[in-house]
N, CA and C of each residue as an Amber inpcrd file, in Angstrom:
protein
   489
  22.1870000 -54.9410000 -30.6710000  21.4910000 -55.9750000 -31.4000000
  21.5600000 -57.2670000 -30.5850000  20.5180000 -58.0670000 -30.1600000
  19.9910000 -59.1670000 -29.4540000  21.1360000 -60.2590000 -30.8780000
  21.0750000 -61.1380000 -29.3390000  22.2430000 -62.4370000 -30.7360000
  21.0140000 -63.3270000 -30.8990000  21.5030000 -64.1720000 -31.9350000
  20.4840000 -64.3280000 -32.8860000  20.3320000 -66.0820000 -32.2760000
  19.1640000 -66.7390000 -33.0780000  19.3060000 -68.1710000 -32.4750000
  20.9120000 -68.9440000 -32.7630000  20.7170000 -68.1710000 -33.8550000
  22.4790000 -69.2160000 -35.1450000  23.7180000 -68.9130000 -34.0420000
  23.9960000 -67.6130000 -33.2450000  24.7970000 -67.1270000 -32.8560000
  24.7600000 -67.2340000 -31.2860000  23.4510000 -68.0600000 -30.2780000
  23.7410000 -67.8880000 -29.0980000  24.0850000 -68.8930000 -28.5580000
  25.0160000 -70.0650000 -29.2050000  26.2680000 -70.7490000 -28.1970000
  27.3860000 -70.3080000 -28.5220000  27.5930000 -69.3940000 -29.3570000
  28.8410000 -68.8580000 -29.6810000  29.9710000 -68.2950000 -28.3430000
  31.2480000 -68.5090000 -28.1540000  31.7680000 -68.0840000 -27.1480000
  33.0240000 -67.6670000 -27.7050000  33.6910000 -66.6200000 -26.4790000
  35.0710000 -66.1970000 -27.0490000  35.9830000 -67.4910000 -26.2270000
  36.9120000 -68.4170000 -27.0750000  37.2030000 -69.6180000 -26.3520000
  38.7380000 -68.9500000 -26.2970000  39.4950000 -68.8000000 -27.0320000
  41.0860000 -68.5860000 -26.8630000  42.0200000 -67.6050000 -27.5730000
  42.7360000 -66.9430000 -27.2290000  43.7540000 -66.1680000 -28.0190000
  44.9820000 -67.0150000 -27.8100000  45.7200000 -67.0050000 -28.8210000
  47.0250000 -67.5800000 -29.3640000  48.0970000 -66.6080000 -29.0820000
  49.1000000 -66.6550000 -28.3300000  50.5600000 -65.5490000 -28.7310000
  51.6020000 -66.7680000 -29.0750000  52.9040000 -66.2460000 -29.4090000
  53.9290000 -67.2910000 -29.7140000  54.8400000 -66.7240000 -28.7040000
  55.5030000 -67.7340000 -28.3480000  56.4830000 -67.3800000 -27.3510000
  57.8640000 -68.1620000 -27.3090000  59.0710000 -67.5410000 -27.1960000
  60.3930000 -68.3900000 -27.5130000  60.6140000 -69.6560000 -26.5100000
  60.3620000 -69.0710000 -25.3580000  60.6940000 -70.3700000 -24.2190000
  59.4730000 -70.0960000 -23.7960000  59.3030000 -72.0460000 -23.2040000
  57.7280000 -71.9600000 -23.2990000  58.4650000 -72.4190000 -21.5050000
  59.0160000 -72.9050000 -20.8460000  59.2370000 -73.0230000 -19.5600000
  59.3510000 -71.0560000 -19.0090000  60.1130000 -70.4120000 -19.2070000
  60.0310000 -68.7980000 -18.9430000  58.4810000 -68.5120000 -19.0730000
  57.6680000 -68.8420000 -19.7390000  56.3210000 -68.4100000 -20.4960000
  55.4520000 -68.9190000 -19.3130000  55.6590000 -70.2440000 -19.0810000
  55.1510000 -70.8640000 -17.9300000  55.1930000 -70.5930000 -17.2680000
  56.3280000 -70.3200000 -16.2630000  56.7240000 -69.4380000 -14.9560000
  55.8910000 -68.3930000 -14.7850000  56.0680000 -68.1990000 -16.3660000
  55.2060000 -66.3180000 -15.9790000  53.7920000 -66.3490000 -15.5240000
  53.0380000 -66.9880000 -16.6870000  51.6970000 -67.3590000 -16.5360000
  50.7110000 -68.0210000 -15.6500000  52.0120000 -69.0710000 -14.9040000
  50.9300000 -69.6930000 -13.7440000  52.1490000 -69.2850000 -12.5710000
  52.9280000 -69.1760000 -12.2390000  53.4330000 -68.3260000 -10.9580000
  53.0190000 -67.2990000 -10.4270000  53.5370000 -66.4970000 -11.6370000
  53.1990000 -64.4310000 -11.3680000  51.2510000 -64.1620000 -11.4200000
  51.1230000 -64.8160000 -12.6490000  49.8830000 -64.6340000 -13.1410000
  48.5490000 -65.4360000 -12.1570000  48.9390000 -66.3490000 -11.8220000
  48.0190000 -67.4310000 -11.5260000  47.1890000 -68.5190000 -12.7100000
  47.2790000 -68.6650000 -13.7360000  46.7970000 -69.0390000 -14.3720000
  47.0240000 -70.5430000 -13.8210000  46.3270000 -71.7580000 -14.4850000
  45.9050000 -73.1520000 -14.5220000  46.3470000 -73.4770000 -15.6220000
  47.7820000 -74.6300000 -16.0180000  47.2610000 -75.3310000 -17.3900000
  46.2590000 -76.6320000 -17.6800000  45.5350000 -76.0790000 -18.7570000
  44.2530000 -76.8800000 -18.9900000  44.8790000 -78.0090000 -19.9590000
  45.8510000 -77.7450000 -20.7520000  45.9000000 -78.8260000 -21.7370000
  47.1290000 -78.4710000 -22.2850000  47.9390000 -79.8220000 -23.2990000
  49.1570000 -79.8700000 -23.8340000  49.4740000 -80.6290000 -24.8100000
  49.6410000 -79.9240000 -25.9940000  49.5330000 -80.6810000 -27.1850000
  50.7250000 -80.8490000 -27.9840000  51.8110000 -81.6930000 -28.0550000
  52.8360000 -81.4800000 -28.4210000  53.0850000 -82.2260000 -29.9230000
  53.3230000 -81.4230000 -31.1280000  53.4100000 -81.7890000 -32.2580000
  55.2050000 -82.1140000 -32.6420000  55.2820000 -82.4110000 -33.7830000
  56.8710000 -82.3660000 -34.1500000  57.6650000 -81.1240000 -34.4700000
  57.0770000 -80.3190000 -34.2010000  57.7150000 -78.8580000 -34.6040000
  57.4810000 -77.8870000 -33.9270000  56.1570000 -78.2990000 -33.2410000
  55.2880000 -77.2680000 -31.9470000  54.8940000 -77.4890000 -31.2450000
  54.9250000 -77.0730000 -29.9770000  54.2850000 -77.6200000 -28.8870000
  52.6860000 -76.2620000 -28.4430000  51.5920000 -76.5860000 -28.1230000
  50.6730000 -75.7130000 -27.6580000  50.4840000 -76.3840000 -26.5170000
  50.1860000 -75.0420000 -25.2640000  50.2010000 -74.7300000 -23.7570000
  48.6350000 -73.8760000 -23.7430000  47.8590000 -74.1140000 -23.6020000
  46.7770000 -73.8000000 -22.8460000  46.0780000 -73.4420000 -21.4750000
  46.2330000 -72.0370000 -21.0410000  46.0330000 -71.7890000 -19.7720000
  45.2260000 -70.9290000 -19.3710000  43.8370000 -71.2890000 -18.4670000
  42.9440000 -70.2740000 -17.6920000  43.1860000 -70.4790000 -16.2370000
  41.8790000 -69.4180000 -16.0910000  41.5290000 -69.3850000 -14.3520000
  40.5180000 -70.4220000 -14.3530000  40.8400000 -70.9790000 -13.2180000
  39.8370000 -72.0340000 -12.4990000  38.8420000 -71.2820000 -11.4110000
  37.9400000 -71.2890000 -11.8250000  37.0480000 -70.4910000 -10.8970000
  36.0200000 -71.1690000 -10.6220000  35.8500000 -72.4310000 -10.9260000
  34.8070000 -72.9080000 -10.5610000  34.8630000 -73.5620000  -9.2910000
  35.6900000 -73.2570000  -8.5130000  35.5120000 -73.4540000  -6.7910000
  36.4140000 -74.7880000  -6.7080000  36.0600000 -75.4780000  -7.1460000
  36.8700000 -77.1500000  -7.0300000  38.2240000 -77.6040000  -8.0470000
  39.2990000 -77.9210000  -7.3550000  40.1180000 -78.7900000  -8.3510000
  39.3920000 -79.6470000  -9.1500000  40.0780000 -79.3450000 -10.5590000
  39.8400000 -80.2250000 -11.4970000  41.2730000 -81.4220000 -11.3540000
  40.9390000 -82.3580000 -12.1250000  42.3900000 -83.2690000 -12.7120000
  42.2790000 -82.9530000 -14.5130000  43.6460000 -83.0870000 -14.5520000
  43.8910000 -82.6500000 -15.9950000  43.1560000 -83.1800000 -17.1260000
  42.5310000 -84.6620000 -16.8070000  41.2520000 -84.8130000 -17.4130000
  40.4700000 -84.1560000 -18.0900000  39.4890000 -83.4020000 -16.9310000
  38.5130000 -82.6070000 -16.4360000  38.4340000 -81.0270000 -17.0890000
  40.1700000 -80.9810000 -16.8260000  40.3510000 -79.6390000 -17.6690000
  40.3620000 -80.0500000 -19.1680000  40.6660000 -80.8540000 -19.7500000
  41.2240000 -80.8620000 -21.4630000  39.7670000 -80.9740000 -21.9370000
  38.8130000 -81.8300000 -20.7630000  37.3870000 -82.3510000 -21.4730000
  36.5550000 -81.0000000 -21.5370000  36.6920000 -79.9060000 -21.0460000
  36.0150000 -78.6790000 -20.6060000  36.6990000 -77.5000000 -21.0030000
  37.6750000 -77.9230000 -21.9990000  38.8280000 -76.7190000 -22.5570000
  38.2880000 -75.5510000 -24.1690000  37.4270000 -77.0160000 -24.6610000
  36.6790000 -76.5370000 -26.1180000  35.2630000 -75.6810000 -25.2700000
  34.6720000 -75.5340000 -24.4410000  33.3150000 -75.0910000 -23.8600000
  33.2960000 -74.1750000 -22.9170000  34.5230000 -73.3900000 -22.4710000
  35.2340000 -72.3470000 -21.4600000  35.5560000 -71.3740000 -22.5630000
  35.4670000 -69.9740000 -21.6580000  35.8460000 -68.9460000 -22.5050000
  37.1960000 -68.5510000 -21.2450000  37.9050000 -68.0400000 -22.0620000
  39.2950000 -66.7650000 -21.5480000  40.1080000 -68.1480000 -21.1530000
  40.6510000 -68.6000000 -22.2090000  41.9150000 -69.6900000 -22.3700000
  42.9090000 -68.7000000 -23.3610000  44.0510000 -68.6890000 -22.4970000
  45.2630000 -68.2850000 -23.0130000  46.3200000 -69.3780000 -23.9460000
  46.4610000 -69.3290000 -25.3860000  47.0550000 -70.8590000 -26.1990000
  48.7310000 -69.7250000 -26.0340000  49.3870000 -70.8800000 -25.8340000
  51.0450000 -70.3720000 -26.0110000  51.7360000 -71.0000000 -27.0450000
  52.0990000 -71.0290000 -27.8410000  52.4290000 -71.7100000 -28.9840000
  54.2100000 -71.8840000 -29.4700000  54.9450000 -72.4920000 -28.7300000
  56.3760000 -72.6830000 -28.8300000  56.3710000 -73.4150000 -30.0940000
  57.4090000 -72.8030000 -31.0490000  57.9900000 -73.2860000 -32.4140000
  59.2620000 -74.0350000 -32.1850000  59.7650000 -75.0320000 -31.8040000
  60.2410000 -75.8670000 -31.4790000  62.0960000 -75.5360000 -31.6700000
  63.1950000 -74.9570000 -30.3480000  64.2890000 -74.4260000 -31.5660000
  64.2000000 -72.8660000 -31.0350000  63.1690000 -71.8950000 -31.5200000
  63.5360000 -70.6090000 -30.4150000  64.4310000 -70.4710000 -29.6160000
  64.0920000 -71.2600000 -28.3340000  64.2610000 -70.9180000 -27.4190000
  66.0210000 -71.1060000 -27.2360000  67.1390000 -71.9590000 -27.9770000
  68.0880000 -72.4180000 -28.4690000  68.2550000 -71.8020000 -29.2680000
  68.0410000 -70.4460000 -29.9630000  68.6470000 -69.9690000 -31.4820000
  69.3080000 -68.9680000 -30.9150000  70.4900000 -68.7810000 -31.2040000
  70.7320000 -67.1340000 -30.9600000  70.4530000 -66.1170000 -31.9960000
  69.7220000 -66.6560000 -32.9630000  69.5720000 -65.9770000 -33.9500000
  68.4740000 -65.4820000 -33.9050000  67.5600000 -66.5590000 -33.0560000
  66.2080000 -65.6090000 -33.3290000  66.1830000 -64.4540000 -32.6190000
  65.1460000 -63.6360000 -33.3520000  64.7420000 -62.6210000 -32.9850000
  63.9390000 -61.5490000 -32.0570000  63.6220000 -62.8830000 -32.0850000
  61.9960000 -62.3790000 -31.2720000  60.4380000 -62.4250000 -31.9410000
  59.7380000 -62.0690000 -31.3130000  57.8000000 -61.7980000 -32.0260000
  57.7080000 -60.2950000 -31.0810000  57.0620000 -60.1860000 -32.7750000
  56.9920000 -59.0920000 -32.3690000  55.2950000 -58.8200000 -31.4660000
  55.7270000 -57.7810000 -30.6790000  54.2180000 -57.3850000 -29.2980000
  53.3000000 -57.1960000 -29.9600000  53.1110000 -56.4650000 -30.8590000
  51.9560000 -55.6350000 -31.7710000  52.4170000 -54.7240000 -31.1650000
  53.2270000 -54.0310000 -30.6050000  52.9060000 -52.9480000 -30.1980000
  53.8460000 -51.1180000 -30.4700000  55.0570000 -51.9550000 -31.4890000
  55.6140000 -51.6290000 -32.0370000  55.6180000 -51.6930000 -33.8340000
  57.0640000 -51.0780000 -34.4010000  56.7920000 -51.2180000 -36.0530000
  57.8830000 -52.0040000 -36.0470000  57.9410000 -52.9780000 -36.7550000
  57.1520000 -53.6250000 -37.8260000  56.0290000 -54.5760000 -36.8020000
  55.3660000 -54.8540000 -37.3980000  54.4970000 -56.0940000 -36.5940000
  53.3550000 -55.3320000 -35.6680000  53.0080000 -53.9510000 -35.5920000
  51.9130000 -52.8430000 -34.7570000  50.5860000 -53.9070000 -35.0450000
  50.0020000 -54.1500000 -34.4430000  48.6150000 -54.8800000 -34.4810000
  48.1390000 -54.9570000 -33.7520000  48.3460000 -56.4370000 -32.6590000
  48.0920000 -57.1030000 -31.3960000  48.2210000 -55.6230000 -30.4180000
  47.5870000 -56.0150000 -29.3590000  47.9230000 -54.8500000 -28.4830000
  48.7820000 -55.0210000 -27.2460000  47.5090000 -56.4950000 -26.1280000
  47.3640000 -56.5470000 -25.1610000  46.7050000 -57.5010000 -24.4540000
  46.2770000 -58.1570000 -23.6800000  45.7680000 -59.4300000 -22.9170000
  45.5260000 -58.3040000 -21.9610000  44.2550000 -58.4230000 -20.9240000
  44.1560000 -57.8760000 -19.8580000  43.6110000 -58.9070000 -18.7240000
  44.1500000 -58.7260000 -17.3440000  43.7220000 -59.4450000 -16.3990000
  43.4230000 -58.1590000 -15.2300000  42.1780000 -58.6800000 -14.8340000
  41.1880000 -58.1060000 -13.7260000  41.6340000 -58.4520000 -12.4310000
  41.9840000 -57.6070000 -11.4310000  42.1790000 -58.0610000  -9.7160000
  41.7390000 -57.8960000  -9.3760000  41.4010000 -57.6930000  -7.9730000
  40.7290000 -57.3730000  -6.5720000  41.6730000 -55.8330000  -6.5770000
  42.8290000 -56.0270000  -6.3350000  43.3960000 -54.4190000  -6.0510000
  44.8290000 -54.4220000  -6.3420000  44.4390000 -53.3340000  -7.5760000
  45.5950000 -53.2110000  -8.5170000  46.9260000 -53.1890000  -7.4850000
  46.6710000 -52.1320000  -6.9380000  48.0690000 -51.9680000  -5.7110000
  48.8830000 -52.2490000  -5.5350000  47.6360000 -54.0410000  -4.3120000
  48.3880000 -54.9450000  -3.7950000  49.5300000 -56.1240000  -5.3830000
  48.5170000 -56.0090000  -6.3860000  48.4310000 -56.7530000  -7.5410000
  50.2310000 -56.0890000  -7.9010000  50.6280000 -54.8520000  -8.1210000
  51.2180000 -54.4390000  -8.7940000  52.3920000 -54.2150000  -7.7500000
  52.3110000 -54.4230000  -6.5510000  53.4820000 -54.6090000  -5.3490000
  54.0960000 -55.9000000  -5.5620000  53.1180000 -56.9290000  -6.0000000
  53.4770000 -58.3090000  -5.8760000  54.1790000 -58.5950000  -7.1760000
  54.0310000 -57.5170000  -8.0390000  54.9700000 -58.0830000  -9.3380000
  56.3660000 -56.8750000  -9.3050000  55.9690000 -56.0120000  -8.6200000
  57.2300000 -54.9180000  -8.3100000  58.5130000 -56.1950000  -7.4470000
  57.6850000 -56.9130000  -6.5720000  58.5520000 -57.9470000  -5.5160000
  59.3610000 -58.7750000  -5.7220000  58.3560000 -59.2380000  -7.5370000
  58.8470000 -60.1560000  -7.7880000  59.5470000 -60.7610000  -9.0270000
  59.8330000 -58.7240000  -9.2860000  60.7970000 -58.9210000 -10.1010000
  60.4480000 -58.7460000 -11.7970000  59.2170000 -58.3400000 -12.0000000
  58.4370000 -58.1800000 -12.8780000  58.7860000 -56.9330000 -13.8260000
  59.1810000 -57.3310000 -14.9680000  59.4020000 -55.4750000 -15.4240000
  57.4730000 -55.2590000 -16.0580000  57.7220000 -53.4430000 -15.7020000
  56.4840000 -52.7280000 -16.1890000  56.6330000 -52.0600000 -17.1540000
  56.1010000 -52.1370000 -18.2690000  55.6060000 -51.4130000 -19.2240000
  55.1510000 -49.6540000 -18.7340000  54.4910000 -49.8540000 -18.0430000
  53.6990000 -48.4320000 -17.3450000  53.5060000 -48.8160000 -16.0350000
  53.2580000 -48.1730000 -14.8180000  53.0540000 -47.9210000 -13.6350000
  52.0350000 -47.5080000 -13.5490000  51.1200000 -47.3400000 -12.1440000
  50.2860000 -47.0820000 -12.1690000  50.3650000 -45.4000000 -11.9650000
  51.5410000 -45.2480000 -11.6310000  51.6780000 -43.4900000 -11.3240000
  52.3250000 -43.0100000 -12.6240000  52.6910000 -43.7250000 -13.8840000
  52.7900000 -43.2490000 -14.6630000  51.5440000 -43.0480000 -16.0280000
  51.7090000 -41.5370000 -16.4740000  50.8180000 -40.9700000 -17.5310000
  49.1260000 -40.9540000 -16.6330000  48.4010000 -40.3230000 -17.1670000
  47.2020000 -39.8480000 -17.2810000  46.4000000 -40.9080000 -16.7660000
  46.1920000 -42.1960000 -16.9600000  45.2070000 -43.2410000 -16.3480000
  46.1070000 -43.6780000 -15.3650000  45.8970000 -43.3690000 -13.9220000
  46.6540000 -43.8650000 -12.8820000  45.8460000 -44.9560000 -12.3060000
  44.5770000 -45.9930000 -12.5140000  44.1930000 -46.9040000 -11.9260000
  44.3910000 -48.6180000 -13.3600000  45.5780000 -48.1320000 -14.3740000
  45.7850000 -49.6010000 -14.9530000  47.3860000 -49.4410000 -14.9770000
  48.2100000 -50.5440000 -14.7990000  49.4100000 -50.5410000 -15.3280000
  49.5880000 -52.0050000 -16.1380000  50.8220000 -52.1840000 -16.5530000
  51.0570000 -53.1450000 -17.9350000  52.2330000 -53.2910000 -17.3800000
  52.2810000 -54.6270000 -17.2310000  53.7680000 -55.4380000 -17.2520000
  53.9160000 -56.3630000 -18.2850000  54.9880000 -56.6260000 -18.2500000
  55.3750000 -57.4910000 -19.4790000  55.7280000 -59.0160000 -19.2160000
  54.9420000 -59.6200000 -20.1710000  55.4470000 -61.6490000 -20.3310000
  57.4440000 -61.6640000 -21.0080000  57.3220000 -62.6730000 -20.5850000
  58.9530000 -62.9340000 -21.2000000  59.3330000 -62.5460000 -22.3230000
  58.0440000 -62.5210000 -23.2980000  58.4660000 -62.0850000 -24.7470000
  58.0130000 -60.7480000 -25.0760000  57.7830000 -59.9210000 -24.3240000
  57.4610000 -58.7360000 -24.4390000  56.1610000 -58.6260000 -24.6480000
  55.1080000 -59.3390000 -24.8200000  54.2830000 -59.0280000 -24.9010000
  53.1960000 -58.2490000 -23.3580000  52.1920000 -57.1120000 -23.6340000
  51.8190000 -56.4870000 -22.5260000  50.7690000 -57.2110000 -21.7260000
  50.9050000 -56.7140000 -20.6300000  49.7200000 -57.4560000 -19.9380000
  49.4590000 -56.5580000 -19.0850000  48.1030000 -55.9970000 -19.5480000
  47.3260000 -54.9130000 -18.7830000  46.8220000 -55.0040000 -17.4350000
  46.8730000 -54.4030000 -16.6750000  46.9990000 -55.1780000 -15.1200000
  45.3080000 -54.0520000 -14.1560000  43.8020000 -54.4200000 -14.3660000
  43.2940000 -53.3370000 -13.7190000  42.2440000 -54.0200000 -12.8420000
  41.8120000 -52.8180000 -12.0620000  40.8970000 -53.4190000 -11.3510000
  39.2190000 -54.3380000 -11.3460000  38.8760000 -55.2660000 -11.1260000
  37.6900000 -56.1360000 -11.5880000  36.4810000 -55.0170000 -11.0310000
  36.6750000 -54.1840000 -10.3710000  35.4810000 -53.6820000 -10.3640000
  35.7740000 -51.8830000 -10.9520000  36.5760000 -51.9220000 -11.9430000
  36.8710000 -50.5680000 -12.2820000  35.6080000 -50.0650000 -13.0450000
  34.7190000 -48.3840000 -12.9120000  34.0840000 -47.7800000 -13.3210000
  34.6030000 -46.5250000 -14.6250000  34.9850000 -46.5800000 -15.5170000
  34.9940000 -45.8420000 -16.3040000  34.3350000 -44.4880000 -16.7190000
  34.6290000 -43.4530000 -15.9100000  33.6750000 -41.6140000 -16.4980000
  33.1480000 -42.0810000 -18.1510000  31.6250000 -42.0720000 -18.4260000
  31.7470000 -42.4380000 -19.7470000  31.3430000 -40.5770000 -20.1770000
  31.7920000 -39.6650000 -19.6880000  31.2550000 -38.3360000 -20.4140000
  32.0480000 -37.9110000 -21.5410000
């Protein structure tokens, strides 16, 4: 079905996860990951972390990014509850990917070549969820963010058998 007039500026702008330490979260996301933070909003109880790929060829200044953050699609929101990261009590969030809390699944990021992609997080210390030599689909593997949540790891030009 063709999108409609009502529906064609519509965009997918951000997914939300929560995360205990938002410095660990960081590390992960723009070190390992490459991601950009676009923006930072710090409330009295919460802080939100906002992070994409910059692909539009040129540095932005953080400006540039916050003014262009509502009109971009594939922004990652991180959402620290202020206190986590200091509790020994807490618990954790749960992945979705377990019981209690089964829902959420997964975030996926696209490479050039899984391989090299999945050597560089073997290097650097990265735990995996799955390998690429492990189970039945040997061209995706899944490593994990600080809080367990998965991060599907495959190739940008992968072809799928649709028979």
């Amino acid at each position: 079905m063709p999108r409609t007039a009502e529906t064609a500026s519509f965009k997918f702008n951000h997914t939300m996860i929560r995360v205990k330490d938002p410095q660990a979260s960081l590390k992960f996301y723009q070190d390992v990951l490459g991601m950009e933070l676009y923006d930072k909003h710090e409330f009295s109880d919460f802080t939100l972390y906002f992070l994409a790929y910059n692909h539009e060829g040129q540095e932005l200044t953080l400006d540039e990014k916050r003014s262009t953050r509502f009109g971009r699609e594939g922004i990652l929101e991180l959402t620290h509850n202020h206190g986590t990261e200091s509790d020994p009590n807490f618990q954790g969030y749960a992945s979705g990917n377990s019981d209690p809390g089964r829902g959420f699944g997964h975030i996926a990021i696209t490479v050039d070549d899984v391989n090299k992609a999945c050597e560089r997080f073997e290097h650097l210390g990265v735990p995996f969820k799955k390998r690429l030599s492990d189970g039945k689909m040997k061209y995706i593997a899944f490593i994990l963010d600080p809080d367990g949540y998965w991060v599907e790891i495959l190739s940008n030009s992968l072809e799928l058998n649709r028979t």
